[in-house]
N, CA, C and O atoms as a Maestro MAE file, in Angstrom:
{
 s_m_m2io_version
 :::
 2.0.0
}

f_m_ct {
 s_m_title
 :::
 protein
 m_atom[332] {
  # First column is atom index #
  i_m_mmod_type
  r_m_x_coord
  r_m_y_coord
  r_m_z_coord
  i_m_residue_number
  s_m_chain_name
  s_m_pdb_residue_name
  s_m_pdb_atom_name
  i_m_atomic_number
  :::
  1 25 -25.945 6.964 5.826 1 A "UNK " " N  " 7
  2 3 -26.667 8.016 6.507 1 A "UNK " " CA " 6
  3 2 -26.231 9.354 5.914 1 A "UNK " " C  " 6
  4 15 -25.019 9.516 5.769 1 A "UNK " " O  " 8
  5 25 -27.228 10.527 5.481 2 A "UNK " " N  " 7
  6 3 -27.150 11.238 5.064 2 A "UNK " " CA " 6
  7 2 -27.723 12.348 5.793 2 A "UNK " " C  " 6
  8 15 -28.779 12.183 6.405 2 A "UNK " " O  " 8
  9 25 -27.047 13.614 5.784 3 A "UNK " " N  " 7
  10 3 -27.881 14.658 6.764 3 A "UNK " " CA " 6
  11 2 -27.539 16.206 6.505 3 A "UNK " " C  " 6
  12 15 -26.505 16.683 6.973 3 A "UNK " " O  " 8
  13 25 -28.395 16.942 5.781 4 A "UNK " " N  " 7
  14 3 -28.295 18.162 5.464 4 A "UNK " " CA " 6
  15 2 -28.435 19.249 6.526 4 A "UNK " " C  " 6
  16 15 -29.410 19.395 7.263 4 A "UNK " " O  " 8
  17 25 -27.306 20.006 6.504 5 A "UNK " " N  " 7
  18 3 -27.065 20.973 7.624 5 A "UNK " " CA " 6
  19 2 -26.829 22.152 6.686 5 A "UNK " " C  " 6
  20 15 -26.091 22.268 5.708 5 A "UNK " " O  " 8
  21 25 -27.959 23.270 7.477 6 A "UNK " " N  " 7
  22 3 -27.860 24.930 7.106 6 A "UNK " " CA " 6
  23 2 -26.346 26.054 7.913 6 A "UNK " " C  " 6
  24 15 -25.983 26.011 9.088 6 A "UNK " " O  " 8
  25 25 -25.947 26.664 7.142 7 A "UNK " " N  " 7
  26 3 -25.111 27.608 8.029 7 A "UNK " " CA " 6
  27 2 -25.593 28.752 7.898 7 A "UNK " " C  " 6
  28 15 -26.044 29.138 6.820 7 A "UNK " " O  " 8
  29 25 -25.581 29.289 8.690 8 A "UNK " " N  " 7
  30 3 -25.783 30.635 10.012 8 A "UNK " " CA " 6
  31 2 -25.127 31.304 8.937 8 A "UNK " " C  " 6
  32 15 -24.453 30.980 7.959 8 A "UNK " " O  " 8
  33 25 -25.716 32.733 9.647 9 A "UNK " " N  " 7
  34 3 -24.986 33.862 8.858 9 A "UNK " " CA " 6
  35 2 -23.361 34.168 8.862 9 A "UNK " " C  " 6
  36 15 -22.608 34.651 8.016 9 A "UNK " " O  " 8
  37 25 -23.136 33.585 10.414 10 A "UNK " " N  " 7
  38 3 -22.481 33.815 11.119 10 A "UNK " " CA " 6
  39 2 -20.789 32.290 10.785 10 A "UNK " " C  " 6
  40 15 -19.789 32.109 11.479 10 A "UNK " " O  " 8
  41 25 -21.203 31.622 9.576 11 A "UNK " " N  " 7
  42 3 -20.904 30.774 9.088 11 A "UNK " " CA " 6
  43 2 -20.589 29.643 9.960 11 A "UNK " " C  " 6
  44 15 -19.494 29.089 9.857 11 A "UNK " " O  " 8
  45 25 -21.714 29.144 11.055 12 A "UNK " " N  " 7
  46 3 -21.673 28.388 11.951 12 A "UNK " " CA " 6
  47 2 -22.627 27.375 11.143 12 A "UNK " " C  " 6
  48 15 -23.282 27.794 10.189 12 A "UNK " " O  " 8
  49 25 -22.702 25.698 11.652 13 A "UNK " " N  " 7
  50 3 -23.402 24.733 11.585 13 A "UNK " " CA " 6
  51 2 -23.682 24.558 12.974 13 A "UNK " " C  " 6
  52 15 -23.025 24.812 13.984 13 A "UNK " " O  " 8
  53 25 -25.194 23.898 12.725 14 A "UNK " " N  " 7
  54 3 -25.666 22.799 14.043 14 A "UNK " " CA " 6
  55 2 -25.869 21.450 13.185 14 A "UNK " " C  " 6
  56 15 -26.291 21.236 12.048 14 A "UNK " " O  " 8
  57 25 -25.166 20.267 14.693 15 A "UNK " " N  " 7
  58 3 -24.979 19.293 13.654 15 A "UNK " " CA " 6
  59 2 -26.623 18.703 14.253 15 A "UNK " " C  " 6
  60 15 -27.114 19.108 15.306 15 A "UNK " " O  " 8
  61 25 -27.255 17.746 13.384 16 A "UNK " " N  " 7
  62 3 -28.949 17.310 14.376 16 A "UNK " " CA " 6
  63 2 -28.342 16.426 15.360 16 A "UNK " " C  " 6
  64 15 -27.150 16.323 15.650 16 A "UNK " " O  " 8
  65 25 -29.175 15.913 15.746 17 A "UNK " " N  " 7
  66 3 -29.090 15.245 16.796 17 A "UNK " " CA " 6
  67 2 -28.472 13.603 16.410 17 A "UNK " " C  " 6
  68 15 -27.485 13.073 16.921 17 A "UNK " " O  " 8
  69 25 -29.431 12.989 15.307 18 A "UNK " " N  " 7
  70 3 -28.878 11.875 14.781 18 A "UNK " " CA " 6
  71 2 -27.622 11.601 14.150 18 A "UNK " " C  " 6
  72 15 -27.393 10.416 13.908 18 A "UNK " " O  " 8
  73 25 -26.490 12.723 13.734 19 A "UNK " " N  " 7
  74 3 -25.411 12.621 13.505 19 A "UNK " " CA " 6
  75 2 -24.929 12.959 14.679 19 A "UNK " " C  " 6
  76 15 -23.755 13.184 14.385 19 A "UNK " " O  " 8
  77 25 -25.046 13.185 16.014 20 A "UNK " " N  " 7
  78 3 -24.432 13.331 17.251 20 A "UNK " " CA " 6
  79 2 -24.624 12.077 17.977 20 A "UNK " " C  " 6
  80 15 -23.810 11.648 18.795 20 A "UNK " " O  " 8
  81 25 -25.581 11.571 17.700 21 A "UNK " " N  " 7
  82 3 -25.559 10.058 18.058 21 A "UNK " " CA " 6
  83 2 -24.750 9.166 17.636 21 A "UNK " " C  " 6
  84 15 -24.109 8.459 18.413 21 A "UNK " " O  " 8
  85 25 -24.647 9.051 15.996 22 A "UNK " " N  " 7
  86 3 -23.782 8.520 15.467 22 A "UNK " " CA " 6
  87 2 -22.288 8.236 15.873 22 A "UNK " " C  " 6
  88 15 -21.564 7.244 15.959 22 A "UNK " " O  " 8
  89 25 -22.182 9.561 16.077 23 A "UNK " " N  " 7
  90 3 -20.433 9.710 16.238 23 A "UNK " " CA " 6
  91 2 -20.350 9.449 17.961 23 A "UNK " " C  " 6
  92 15 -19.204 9.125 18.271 23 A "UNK " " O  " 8
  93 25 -21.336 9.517 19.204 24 A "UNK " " N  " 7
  94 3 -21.267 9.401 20.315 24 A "UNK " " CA " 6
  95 2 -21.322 10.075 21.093 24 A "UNK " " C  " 6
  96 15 -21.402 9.718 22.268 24 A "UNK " " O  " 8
  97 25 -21.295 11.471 20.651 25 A "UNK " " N  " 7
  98 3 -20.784 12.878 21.182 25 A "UNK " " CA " 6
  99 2 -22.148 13.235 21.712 25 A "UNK " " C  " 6
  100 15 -23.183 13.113 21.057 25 A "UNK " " O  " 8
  101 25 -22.045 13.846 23.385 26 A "UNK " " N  " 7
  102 3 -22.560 14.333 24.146 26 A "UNK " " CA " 6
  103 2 -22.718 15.525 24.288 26 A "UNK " " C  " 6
  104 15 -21.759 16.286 24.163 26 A "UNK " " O  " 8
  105 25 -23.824 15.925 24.550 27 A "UNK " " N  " 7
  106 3 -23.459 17.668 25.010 27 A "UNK " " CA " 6
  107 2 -22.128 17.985 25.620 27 A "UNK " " C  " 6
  108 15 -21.676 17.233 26.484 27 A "UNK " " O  " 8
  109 25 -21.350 19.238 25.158 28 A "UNK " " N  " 7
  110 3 -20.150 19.229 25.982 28 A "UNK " " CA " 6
  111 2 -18.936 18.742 25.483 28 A "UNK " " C  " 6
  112 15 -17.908 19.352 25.777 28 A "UNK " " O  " 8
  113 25 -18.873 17.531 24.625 29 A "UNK " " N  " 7
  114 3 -17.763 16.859 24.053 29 A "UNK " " CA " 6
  115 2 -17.456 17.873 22.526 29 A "UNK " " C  " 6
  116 15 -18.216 18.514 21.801 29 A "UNK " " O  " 8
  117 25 -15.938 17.620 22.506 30 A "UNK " " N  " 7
  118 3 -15.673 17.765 21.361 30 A "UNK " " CA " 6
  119 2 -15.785 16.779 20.243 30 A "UNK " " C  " 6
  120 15 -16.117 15.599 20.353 30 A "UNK " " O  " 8
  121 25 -15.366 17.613 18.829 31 A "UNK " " N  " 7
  122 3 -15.579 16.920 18.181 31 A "UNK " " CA " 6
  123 2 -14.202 17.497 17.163 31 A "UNK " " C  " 6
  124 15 -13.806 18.659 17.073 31 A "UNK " " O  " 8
  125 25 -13.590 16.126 16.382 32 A "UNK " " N  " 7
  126 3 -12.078 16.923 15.209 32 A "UNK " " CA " 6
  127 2 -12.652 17.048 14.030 32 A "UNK " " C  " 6
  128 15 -13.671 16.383 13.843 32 A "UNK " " O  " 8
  129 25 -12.249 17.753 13.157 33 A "UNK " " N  " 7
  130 3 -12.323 17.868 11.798 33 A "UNK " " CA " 6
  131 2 -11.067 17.399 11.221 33 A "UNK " " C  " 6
  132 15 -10.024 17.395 11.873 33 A "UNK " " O  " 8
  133 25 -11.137 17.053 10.162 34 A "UNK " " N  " 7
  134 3 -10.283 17.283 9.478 34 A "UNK " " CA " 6
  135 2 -10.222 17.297 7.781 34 A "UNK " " C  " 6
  136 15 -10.895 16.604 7.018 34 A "UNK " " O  " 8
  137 25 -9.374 18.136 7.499 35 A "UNK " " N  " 7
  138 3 -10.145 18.634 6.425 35 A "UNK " " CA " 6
  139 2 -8.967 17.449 4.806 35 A "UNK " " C  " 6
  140 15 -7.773 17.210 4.628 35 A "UNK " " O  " 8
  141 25 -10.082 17.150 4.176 36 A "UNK " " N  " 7
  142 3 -10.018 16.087 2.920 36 A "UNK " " CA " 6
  143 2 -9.611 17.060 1.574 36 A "UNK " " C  " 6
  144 15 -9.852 18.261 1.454 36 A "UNK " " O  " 8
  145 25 -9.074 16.367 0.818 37 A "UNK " " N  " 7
  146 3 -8.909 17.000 -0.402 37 A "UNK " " CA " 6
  147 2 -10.488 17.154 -0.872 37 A "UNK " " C  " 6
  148 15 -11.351 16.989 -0.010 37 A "UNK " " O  " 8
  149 25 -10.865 17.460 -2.187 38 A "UNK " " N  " 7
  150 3 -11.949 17.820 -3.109 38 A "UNK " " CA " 6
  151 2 -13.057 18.361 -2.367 38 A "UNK " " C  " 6
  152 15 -14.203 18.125 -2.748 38 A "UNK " " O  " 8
  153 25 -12.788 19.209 -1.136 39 A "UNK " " N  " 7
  154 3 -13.738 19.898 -0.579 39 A "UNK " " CA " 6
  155 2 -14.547 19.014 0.580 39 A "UNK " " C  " 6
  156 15 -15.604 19.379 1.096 39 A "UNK " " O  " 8
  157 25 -13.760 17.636 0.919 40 A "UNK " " N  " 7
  158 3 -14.956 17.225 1.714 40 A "UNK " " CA " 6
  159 2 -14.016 16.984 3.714 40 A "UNK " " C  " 6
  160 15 -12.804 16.972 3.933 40 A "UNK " " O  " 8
  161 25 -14.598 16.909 4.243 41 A "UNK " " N  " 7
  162 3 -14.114 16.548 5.900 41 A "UNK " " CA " 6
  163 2 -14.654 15.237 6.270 41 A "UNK " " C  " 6
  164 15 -15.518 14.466 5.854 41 A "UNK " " O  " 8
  165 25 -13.572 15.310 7.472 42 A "UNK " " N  " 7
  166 3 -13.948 13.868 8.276 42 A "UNK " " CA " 6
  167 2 -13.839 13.986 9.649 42 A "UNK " " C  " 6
  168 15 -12.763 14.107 10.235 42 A "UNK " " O  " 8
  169 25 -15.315 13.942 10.364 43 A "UNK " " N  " 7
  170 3 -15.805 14.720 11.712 43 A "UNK " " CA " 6
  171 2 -15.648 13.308 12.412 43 A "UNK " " C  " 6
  172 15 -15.963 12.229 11.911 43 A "UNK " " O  " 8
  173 25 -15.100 13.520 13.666 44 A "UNK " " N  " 7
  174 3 -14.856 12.346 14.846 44 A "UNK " " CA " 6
  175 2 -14.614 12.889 15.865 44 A "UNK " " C  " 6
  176 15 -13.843 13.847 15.924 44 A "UNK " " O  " 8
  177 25 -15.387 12.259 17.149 45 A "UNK " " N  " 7
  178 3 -15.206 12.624 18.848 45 A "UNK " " CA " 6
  179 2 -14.008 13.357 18.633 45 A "UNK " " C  " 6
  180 15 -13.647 13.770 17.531 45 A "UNK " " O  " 8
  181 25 -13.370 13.518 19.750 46 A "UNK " " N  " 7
  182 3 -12.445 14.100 19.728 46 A "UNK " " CA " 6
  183 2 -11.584 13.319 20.907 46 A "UNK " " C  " 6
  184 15 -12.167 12.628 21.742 46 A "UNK " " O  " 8
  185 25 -10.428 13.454 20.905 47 A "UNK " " N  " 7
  186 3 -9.471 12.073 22.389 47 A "UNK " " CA " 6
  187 2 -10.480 12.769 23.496 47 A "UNK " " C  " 6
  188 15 -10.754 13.899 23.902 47 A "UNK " " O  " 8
  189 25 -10.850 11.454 23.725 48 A "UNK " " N  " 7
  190 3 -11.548 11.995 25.410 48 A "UNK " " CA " 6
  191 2 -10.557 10.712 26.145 48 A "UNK " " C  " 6
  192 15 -10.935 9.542 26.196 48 A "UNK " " O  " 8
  193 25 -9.445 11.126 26.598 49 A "UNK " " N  " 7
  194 3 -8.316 10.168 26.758 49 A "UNK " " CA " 6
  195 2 -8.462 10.309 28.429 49 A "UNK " " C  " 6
  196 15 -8.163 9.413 29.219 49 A "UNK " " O  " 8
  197 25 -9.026 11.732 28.819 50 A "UNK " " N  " 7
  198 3 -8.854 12.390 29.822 50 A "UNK " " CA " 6
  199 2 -9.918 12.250 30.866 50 A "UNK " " C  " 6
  200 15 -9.818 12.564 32.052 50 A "UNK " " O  " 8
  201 25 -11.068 11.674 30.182 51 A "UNK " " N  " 7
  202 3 -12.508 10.728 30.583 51 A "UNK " " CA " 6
  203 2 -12.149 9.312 31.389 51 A "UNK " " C  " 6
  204 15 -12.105 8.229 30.804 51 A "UNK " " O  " 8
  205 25 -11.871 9.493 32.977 52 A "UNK " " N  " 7
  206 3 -11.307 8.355 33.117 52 A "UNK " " CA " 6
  207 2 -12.548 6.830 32.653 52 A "UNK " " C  " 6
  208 15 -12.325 5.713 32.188 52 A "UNK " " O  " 8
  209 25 -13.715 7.480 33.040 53 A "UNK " " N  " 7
  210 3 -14.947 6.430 32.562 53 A "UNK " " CA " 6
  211 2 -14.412 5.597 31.248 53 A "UNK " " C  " 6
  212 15 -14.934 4.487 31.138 53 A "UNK " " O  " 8
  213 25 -13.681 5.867 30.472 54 A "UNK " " N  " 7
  214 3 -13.532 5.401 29.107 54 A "UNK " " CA " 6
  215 2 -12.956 4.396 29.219 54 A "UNK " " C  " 6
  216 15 -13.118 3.544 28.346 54 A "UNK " " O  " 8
  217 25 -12.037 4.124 30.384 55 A "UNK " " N  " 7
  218 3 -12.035 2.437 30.632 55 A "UNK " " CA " 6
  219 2 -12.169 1.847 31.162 55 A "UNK " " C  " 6
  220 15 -11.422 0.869 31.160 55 A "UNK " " O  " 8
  221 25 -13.470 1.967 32.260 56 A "UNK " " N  " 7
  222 3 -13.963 1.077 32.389 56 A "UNK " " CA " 6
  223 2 -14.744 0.007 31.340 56 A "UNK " " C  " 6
  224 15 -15.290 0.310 30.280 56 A "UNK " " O  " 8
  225 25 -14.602 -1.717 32.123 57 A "UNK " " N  " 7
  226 3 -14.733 -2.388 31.277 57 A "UNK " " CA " 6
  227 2 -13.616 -2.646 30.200 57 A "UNK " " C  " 6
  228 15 -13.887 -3.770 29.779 57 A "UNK " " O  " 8
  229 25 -12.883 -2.347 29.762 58 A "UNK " " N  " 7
  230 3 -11.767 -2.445 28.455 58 A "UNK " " CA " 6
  231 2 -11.416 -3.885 28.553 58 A "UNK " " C  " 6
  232 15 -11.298 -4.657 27.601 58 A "UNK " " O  " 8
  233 25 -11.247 -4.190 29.953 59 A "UNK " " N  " 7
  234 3 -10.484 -5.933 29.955 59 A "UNK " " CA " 6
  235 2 -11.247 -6.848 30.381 59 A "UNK " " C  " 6
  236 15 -10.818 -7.884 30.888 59 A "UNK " " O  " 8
  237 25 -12.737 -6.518 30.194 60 A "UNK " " N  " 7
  238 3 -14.044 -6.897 30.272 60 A "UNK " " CA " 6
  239 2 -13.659 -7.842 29.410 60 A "UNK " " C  " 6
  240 15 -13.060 -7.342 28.457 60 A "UNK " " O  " 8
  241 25 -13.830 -9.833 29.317 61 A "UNK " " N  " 7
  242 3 -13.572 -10.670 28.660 61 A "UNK " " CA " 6
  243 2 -15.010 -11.265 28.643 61 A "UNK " " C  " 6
  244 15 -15.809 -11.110 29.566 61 A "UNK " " O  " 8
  245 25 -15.232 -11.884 27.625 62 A "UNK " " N  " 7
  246 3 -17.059 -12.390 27.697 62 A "UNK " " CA " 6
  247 2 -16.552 -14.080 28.143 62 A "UNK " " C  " 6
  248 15 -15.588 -14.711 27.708 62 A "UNK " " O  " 8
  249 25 -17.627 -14.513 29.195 63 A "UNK " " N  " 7
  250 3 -17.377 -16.163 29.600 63 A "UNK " " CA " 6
  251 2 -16.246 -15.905 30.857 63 A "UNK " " C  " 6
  252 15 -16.014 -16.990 31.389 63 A "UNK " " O  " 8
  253 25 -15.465 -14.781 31.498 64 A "UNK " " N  " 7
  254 3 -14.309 -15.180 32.126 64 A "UNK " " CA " 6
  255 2 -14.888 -14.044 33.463 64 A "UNK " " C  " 6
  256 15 -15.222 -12.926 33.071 64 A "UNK " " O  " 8
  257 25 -14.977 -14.273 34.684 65 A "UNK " " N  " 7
  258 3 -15.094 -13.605 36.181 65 A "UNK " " CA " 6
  259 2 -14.470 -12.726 36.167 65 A "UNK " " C  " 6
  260 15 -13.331 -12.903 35.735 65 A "UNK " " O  " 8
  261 25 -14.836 -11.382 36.599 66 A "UNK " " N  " 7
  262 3 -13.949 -10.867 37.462 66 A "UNK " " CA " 6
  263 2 -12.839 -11.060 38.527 66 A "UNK " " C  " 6
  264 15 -13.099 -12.009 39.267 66 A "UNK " " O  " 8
  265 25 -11.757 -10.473 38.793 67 A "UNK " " N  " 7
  266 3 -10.826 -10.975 39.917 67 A "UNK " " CA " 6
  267 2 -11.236 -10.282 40.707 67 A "UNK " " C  " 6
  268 15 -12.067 -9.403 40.479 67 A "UNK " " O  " 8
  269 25 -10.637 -10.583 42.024 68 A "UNK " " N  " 7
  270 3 -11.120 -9.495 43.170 68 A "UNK " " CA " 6
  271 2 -9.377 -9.146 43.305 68 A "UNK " " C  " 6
  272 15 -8.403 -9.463 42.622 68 A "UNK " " O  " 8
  273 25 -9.533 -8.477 44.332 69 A "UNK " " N  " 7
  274 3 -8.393 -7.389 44.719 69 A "UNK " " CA " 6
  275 2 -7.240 -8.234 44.759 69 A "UNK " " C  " 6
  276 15 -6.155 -8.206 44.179 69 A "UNK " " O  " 8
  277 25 -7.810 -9.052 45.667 70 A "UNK " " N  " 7
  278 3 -6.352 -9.768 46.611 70 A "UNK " " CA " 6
  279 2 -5.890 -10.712 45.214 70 A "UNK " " C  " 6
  280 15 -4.748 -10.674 44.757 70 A "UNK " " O  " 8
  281 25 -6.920 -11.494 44.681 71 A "UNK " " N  " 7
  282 3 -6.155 -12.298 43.239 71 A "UNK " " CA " 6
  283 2 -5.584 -11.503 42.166 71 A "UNK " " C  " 6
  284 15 -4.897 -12.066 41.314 71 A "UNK " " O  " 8
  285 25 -5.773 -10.384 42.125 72 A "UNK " " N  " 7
  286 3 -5.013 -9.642 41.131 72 A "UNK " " CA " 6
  287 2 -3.634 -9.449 41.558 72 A "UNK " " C  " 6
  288 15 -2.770 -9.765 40.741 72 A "UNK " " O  " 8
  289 25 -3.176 -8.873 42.966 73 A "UNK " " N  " 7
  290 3 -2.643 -8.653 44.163 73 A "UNK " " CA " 6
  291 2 -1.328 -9.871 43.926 73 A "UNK " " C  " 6
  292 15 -0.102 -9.793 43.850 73 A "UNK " " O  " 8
  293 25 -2.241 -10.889 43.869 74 A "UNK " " N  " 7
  294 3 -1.413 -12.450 43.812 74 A "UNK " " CA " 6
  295 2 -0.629 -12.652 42.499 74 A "UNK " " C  " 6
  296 15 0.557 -12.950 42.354 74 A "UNK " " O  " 8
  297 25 -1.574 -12.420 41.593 75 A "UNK " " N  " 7
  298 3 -0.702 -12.241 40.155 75 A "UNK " " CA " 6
  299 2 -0.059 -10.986 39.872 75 A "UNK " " C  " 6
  300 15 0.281 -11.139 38.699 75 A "UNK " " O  " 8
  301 25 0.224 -10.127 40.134 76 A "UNK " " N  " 7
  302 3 1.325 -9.112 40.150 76 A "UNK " " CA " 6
  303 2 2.522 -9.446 40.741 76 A "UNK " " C  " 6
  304 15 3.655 -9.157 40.357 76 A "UNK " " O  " 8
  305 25 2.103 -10.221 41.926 77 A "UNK " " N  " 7
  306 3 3.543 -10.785 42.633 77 A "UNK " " CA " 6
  307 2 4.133 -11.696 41.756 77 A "UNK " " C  " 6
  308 15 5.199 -11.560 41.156 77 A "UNK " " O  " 8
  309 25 3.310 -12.692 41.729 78 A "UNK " " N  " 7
  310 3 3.719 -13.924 40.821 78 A "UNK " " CA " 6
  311 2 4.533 -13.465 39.401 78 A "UNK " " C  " 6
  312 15 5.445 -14.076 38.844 78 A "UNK " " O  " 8
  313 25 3.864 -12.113 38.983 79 A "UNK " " N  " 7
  314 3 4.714 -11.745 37.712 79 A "UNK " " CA " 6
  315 2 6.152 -11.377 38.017 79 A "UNK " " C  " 6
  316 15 7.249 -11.849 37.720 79 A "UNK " " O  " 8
  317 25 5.745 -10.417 38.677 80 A "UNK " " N  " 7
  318 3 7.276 -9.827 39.451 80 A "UNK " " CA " 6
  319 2 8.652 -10.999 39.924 80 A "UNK " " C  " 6
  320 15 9.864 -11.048 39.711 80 A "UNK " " O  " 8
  321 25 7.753 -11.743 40.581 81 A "UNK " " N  " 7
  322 3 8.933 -13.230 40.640 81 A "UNK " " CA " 6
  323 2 9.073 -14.048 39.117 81 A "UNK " " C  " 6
  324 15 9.840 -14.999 38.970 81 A "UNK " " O  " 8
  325 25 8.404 -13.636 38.281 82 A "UNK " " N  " 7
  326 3 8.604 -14.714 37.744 82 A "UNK " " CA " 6
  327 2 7.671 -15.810 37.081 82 A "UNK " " C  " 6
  328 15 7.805 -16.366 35.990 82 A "UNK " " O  " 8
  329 25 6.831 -15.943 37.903 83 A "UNK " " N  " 7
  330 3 6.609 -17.213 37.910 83 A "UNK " " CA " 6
  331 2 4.812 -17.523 36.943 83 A "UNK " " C  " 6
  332 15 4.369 -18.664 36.814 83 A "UNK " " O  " 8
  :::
 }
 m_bond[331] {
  # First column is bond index #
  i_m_from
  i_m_to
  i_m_order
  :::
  1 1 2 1
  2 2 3 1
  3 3 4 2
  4 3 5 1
  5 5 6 1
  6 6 7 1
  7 7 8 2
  8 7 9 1
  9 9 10 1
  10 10 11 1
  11 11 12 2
  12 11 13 1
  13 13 14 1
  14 14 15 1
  15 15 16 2
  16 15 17 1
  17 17 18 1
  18 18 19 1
  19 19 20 2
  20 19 21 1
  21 21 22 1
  22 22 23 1
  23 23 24 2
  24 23 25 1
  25 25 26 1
  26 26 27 1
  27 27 28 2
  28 27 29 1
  29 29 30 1
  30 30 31 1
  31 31 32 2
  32 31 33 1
  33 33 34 1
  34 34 35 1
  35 35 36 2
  36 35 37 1
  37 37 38 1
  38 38 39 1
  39 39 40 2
  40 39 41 1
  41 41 42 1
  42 42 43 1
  43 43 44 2
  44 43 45 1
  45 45 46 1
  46 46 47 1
  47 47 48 2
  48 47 49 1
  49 49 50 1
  50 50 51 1
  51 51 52 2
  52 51 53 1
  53 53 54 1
  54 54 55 1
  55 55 56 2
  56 55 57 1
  57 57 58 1
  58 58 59 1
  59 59 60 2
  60 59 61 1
  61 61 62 1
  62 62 63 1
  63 63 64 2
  64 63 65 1
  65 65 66 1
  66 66 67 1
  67 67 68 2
  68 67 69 1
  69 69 70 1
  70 70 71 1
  71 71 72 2
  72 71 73 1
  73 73 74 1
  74 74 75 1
  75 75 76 2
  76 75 77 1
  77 77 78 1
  78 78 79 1
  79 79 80 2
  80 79 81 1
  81 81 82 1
  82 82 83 1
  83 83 84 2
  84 83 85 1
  85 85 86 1
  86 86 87 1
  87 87 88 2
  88 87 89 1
  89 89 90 1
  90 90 91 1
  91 91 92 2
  92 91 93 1
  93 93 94 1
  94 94 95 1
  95 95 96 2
  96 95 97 1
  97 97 98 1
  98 98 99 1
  99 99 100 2
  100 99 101 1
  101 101 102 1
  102 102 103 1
  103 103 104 2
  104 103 105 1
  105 105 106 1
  106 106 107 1
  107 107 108 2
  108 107 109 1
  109 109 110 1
  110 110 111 1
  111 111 112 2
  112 111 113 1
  113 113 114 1
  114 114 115 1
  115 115 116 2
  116 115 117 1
  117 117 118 1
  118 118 119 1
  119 119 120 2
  120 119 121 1
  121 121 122 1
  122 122 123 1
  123 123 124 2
  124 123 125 1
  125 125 126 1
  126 126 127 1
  127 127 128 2
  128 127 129 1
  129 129 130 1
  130 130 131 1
  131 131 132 2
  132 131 133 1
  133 133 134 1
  134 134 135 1
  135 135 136 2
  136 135 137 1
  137 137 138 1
  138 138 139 1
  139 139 140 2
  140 139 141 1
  141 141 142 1
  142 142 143 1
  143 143 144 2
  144 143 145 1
  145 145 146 1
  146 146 147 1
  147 147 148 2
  148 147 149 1
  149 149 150 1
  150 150 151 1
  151 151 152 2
  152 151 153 1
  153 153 154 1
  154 154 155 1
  155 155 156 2
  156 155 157 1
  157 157 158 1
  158 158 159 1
  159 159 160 2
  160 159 161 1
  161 161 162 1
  162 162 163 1
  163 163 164 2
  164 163 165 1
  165 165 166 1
  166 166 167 1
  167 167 168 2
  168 167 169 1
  169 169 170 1
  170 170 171 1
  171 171 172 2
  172 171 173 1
  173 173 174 1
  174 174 175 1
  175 175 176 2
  176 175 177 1
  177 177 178 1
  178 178 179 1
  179 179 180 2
  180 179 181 1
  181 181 182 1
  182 182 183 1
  183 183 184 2
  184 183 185 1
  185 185 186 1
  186 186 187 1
  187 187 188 2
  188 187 189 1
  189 189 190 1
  190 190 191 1
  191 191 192 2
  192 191 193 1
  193 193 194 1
  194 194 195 1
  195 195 196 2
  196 195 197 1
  197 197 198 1
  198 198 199 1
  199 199 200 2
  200 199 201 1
  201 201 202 1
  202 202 203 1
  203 203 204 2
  204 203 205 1
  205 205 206 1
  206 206 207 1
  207 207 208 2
  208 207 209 1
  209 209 210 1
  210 210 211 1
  211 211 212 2
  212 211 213 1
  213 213 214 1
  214 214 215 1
  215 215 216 2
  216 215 217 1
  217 217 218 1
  218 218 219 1
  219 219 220 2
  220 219 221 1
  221 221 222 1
  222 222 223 1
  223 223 224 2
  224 223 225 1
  225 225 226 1
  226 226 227 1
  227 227 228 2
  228 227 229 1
  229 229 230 1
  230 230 231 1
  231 231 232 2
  232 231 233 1
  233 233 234 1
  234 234 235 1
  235 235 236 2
  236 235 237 1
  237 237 238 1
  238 238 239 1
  239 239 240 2
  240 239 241 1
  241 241 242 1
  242 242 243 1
  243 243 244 2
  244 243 245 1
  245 245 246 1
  246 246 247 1
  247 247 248 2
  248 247 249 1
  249 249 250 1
  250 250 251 1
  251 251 252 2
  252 251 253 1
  253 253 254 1
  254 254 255 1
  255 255 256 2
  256 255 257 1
  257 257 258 1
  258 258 259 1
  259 259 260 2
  260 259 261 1
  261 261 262 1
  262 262 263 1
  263 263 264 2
  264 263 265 1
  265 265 266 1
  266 266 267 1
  267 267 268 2
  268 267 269 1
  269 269 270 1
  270 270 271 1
  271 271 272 2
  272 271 273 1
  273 273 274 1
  274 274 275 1
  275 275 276 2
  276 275 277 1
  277 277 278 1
  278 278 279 1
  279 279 280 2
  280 279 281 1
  281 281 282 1
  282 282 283 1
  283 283 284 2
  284 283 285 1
  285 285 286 1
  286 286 287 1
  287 287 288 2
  288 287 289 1
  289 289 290 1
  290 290 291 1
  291 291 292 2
  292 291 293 1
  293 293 294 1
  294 294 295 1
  295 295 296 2
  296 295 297 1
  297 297 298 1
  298 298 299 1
  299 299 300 2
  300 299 301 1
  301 301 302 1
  302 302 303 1
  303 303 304 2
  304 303 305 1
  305 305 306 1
  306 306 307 1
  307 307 308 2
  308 307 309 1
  309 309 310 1
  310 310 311 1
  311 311 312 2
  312 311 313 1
  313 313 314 1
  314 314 315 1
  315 315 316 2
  316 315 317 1
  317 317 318 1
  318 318 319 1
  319 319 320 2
  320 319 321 1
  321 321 322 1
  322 322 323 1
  323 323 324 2
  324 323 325 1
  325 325 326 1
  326 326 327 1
  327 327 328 2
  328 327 329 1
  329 329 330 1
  330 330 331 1
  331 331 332 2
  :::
 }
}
């Protein structure tokens, strides 16, 4: 994917829309730079660590139930003893 961006007088870019998709970034979110040897960068979200939404799902397993409260409840104990 390739995408040509103009700068402002003001030596600002707008990035389009399809490279904001790409990377995930929402209105509002940041985004890092960082800058490469031979003149080039490497643009990525930025830690949205602070987004508690970001984990939901994480221990989402495909084929395996959800636990409910009290069985999770049960295996915390069970760890704690041991067992």
């Amino acid at each position: 994917m390739a995408a040509e961006l103009s700068v402002t007088a003001k030596g600002q870019i707008t990035l389009k829309r399809s490279v904001l998709e790409h990377l995930g970034v929402r209105p509002g979110q940041k985004v890092e730079v960082d800058l490469l040897p031979n003149g080039r960068v490497e643009l990525r979200p930025a830690n949205t660590s602070r987004d508690i939404s970001a984990v939901f799902g994480v221990l989402k397993r495909e084929g395996q139930r959800a636990l409910t409260l009290e069985e999770m409840q049960k295996a915390i104990i069970a760890g704690a003893r041991g067992k």
